[in-house]
N, C-alpha and C positions, 0 to 999 in steps of 0.2 A: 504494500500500500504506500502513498505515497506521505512523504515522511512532514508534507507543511499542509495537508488537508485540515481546513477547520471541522471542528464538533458535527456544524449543522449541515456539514455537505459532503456527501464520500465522493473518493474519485473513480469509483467504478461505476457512479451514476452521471455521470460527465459525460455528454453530447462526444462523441470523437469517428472517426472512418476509419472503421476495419479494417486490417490487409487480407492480402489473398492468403493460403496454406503457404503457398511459396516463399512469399515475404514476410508472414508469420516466423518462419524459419531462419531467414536473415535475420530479420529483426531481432528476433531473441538471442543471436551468434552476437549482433554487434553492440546490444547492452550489454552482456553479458561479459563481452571485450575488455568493454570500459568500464564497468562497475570491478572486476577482476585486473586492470591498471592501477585501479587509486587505492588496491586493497593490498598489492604487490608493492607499493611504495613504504607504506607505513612497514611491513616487513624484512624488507631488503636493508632498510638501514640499521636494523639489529646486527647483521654481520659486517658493516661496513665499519665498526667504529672506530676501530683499530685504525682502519686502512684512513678512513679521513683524519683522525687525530693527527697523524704522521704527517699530512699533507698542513698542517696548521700548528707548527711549534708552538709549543707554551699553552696549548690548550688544557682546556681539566676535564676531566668526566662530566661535571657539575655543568660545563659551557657545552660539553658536546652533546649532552642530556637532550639538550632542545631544539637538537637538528629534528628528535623525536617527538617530544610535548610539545612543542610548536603548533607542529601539523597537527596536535592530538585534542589539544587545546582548541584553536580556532573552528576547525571541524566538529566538534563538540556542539560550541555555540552557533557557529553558521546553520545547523540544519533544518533547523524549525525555522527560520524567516526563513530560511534561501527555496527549501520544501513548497512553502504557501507562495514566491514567486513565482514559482516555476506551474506550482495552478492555478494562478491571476490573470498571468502572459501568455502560458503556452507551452507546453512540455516540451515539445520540441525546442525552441528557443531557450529555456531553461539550459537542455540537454547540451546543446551547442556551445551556449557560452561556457559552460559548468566545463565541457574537455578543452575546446579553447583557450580559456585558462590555465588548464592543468598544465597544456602542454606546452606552452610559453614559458610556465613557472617550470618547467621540467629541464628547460634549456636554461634559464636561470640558475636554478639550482647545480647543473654544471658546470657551467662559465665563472660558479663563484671565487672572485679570489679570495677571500675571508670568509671567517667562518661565519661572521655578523653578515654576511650577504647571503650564505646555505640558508641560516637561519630565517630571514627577512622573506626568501624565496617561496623554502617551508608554508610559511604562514600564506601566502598569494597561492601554493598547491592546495592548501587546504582549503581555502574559497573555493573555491573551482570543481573540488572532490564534492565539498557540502552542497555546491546547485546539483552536480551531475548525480550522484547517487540518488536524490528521492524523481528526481523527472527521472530518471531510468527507470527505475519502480512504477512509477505513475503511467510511462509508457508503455509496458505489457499489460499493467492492469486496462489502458482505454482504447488502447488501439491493437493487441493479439483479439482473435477472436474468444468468445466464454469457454468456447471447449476447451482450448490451449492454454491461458492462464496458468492454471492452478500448476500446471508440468511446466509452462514455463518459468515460473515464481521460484519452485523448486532447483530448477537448474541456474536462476541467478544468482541463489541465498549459496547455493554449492561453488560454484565461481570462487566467490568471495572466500568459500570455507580453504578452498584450494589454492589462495593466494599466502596464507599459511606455511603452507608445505611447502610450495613452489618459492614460494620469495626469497627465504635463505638461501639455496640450491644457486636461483638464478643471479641474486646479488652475488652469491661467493664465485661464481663462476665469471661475472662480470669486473666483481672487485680485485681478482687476481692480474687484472691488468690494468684500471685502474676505476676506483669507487664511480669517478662520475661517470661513466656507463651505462650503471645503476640510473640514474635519469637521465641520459641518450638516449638510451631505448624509446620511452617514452614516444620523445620525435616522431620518428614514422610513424608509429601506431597510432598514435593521436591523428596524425594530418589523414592518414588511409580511415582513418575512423570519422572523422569532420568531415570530409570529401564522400562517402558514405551516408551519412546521416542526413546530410544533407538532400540527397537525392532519395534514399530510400523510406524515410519518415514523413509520416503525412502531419501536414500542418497542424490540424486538429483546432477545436474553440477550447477558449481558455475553459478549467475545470471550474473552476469558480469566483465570482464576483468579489469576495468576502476582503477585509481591510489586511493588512499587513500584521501582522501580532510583535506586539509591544519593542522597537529597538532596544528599546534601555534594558528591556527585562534581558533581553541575548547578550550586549555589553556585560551586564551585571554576570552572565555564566561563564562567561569569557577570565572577566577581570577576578571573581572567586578562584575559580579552578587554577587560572595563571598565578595570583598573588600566594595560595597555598603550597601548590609544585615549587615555585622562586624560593619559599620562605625553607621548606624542605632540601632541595640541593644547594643552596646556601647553609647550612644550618652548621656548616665545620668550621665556616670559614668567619662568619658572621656572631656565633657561640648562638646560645639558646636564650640567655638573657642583653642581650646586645640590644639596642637601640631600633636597630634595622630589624630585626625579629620584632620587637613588639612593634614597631609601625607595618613590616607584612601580618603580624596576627589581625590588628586593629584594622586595618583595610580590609581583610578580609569576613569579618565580622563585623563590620559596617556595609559590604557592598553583600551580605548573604542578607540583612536585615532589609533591604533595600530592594532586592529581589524576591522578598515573600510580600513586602508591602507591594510591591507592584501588582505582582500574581494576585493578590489578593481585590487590587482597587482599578486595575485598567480594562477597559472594555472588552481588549484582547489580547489577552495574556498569553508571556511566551508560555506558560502550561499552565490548562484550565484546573482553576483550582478545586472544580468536583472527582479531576481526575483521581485528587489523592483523598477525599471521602472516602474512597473503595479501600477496605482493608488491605484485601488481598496486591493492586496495585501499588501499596505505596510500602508494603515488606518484601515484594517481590524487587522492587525496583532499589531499593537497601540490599538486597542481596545480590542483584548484578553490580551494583560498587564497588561493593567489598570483592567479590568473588572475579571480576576484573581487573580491580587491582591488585589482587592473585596473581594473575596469569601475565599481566604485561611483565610484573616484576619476576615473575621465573621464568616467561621468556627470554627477556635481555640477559638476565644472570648467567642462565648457561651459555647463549652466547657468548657473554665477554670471556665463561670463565673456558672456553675451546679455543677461543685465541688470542686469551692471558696465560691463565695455567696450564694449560695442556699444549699451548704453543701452535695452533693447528692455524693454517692460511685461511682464506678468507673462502675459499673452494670445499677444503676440508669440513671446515666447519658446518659448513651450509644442507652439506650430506649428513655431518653428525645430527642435526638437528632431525634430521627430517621424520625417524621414526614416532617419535611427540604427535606432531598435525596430522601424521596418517593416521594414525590410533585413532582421531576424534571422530571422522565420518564413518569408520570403522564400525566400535562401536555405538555408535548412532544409530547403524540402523540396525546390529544385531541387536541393542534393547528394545526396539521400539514397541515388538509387540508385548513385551514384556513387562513395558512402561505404561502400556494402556490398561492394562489390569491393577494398576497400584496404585492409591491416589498421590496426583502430584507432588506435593509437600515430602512424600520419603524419598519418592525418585531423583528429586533433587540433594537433597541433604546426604543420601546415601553415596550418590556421584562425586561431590564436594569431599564427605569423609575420602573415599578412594583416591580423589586428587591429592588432599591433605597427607594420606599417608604415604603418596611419591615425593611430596618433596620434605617431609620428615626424614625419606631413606635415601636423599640427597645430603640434609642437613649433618645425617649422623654418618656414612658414611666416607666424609673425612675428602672427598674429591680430588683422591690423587690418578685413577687410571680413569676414561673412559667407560669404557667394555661394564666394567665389575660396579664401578662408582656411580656412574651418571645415569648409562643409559638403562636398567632397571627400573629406578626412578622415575626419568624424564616420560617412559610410557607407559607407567602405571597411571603419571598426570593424564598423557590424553587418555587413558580410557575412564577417568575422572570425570573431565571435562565433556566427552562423548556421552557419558551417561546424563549429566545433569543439563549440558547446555540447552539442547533441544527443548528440554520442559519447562525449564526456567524461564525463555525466552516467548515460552506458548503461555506459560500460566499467570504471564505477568498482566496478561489484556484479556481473561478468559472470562473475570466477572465484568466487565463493561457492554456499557448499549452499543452497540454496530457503527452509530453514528461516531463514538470516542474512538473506536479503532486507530483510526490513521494519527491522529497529534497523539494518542500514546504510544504509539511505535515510534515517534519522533522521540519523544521523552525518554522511552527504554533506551534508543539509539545513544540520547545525549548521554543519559545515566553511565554507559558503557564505554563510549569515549574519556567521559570525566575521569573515572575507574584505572582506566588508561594510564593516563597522566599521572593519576595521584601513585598506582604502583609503581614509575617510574620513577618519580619524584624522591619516593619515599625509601629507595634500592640502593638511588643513588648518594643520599643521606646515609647510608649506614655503612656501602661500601666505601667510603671518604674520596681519597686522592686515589689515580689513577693508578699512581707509582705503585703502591700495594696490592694490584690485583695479579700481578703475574705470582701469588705467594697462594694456594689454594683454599687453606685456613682461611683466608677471607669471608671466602662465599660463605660460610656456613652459617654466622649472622644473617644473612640474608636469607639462606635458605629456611632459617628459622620463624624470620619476619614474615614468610608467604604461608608460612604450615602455619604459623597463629590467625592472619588474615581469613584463610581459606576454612577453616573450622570455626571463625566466627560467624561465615555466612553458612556453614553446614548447620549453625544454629539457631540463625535467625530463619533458615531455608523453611524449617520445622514448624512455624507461624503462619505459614501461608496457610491459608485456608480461603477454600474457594466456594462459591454460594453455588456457581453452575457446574459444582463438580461433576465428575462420573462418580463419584463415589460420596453415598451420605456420611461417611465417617469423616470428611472434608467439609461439610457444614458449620 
């Protein structure tokens, strides 16, 4: 669905012109392109960090942090306004400018000489990622035919899931000769995708009339998430009681104060504030924070620690990694029927504990070899993650009216970017200076930080409770 639809108008009631089977078919190849581009970026630079650090003397983990929260940050806040432009004006046009963007900032982002320029880049990708991803979405929901949908929706959400597994692989294979490649690619694919879209997507009438939803309130998501990550990967350098620490605490406790008053008083809130009446919506969505900020933070961990501690090139790595994301659609779909007979609330908590207990047996054993130490671990997480994501993601919108759907799958969206961030933030705060990562001992603080995270939401998981369960023991 698409991610800026208001309350009172769904985009699959949106006036729009069918394609034929044929172009049905394109169609769905060349979202599915793009939506699997801007998912393959955010990934890729998890094995790059090494390699760009190198390229930018004097950097610190703390500054190279935000070649990733950048992108993870503004994408976060963009989606909900950029979502509702794109069915104001025209999905199409949404779509175009949203890759246009990207791929401009793509070529930016490798031309950078400084890092202050990757970073600045970053943030003009992430605009661009945040129009294209919900008009991509909006455009199989208005313009595939109803039959094809639901198979098509399927295979974009998989896209994205495969941007995971792929991204490491293709970054490290890129990065071995040199990181900015990793956005060269981009280039062609972008302009064969623009040149594309353009001809192949129907215009269509915009999805809805309905006002723009609240700027300030997106700034305000923006400026929280960023002032809290800054306060976070500062926090070694800055100490805890420093000046600059209580002025990022107090900013950010003023501009969270500032964005409930808004939700609360503006005509159109960047998130309706019935949405979080709903019990079940507003634990479920506390539990993709937490349980995101899980995963980004033992994402990047094992990546630094394949080519800190274990010395592995940017190639290596990216195969090391790869067993983790394949595990997740794996098991995805071998629980699914399994998942349907159990109510919600354990499927997920249950999934969470299982992740929980990979990177416990990350933490404890000690991360000197690969083989014995890591990867154990690293694929107990996906099938952690395989178990709970799927239902966590479904049960977050399952007690809402039809009409809420779409702006809460923006919300879940942002919730999950936010999450993002903050386990980045908060990785990179404990792992300190960079000098100290080639020493294995390190990581294990870390890996401690994501097994305490991730068993807090295997226990908030456990409060979900759902009115339109399958199951009355979930009432």
């Amino acid at each position: 669905m698409s991610q800026g639809s208001t309350a009172d108008e769904h985009p699959c009631t949106s006036p729009s012109r069918e394609v034929s089977p044929e172009a049905a078919t394109k169609t769905t190849a060349l979202l599915c392109v793009a939506a699997f581009m801007t998912m393959l970026d955010l990934f890729i630079v998890n094995v790059a960090f090494e390699s760009i650090g190198e390229t930018y003397p004097g950097s610190s983990l703390a500054g190279l942090s935000w070649v990733l929260n950048a992108y993870i940050v503004v994408y976060a806040a963009c989606l909900i306004p950029a979502g509702n432009l794109s069915d104001r004006y025209g999905r199409k046009q949404g779509f175009l400018v949203g890759l246009g963007l990207f791929t401009i900032a793509s070529l930016g982002c490798a031309a950078a000489p400084m890092l202050a320029f990757l970073i600045a880049f970053r943030v003009v990708q992430a605009a661009g990622a945040a129009v294209l991803t919900p008009a991509s979405l909006g455009l199989i929901l208005s313009v595939l035919p109803e039959a094809r949908r639901a198979g098509a929706v399927r295979v974009w959400a998989i896209s994205s899931s495969f941007a995971g597994a792929l991204g490491p692989v293709i970054g490290g294979l890129l990065a071995e000769t040199s990181w900015r490649w990793a956005f060269l690619i981009n280039l062609p694919i972008g302009l064969i995708a623009l040149v594309v879209a353009a001809r192949l997507l129907p215009k269509g009438a915009p999805a809805s009339r309905t006002r723009v939803p609240d700027p300030v309130g997106a700034v305000a998501v923006a400026v929280a998430v960023g002032a809290l990550s800054l306060g976070l990967v500062r926090v070694e350098d800055w100490g805890w009681g420093s000046a600059r620490m209580l002025l990022t605490a107090g900013v950010t406790v003023v501009v969270l104060t500032l964005l409930a008053y808004r939700v609360r008083t503006h005509p159109v809130p960047i998130m309706s504030p019935r949405l979080f009446r709903v019990p079940s919506f507003t634990v479920a969505n506390i539990t993709i924070l937490i349980f995101t900020s899980a995963f980004s933070a033992v994402f990047l961990s094992v990546s630094l620690w394949l080519e800190t501690a274990a010395d592995y090139g940017p190639l290596q790595a990216g195969l090391a990694l790869v067993p983790g994301p394949l595990a997740v659609p794996l098991f995805a779909a071998l629980t699914q029927r399994w998942a349907a007979s159990v109510p919600s609330r354990f499927v997920v908590s249950a999934g969470l504990a299982i992740f929980g207990l990979g990177s416990l047996l990350l933490a404890t054993q000690g991360g000197a070899h690969y083989a014995t130490d890591i990867l154990p671990g690293w694929i107990i997480i996906g099938v952690g993650i395989g178990i709970a994501m799927p239902t966590l993601i479904g049960t977050a919108t399952a007690d809402l009216a039809q009409a809420d759907t779409a702006t809460a799958s923006a919300v879940v969206n942002t919730a999950r970017q936010a999450g993002y961030a903050l386990g980045v933030a908060g990785l990179v705060a404990i792992l300190g200076s960079q000098a100290t990562l080639h020493t294995g001992d390190t990581f294990q603080d870390g890996w401690i930080f994501v097994t305490a995270l991730v068993l807090i939401s295997a226990v908030t998981a456990l409060r979900i409770r759902q009115h339109k369960s399958r199951h009355a023991e979930d009432e």
